[in-house]
C-alpha positions, 0 to 999 in steps of 0.5 A, a space after each residue: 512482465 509486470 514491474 511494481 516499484 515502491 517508495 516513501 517508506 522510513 522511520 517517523 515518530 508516533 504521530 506523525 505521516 508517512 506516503 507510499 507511492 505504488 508506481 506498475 509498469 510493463 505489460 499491463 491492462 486495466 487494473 481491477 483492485 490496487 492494494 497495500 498489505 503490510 507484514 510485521 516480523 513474525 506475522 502474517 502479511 495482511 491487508 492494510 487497504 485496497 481500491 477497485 477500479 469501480 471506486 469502492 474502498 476497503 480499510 483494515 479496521 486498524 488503519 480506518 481514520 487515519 490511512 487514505 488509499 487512492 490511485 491514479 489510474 492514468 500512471 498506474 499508480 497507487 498510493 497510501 496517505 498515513 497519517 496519526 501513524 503508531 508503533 504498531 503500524 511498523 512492518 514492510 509494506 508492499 503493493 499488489 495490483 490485480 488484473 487478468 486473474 493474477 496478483 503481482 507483488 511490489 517489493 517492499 518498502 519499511 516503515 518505522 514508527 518510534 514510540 
């Protein structure tokens, strides 16, 4: 079992930041891509950014210049920096970590920006 536990959601201002933490734990081996998606209500889930264990980074181009992925591979976590955060940005977020061919899903965390 794969156990993914989110935090560092809220509610902040326009402008201000936000981290999410990503920590995986349970029977898991090297971790290919770590990511972050983010859903809106009555939107589809997208993604927001994701890392590979290779070091390459991808950003949706709505976050790029502002969000920050990174991960640390030895406490199997990921973590997304937001900063410059806009009322757009409000939805759930959730983590996703990707190995042996299957996804695995954090819960979800909320992030509120207030205009």
């Amino acid at each position: 079992q794969v156990q993914l536990v989110e935090s560092g959601g809220g509610l902040v201002q326009a402008g201000g930041s936000l981290r999410l933490s990503c920590a995986a734990s349970g029977s898991i081996f090297s971790i290919n891509v770590m990511g972050w998606y983010r859903q809106a209500p009555g939107k589809q889930r997208d993604l927001v950014a994701e890392s590979t264990n290779g070091g390459r980074t991808n950003y949706a181009d709505s976050v790029k210049g502002r969000f920050t992925i990174s991960r640390d591979n030895a406490k199997n976590t990921v973590y997304l920096q937001m900063n410059s955060l806009k009322p757009e940005d409000t939805a759930i977020y959730y983590c996703k970590i990707s190995f042996l061919l299957d996804d695995y899903w954090g819960q979800g965390t909320q992030v509120t920006v207030s205009s």
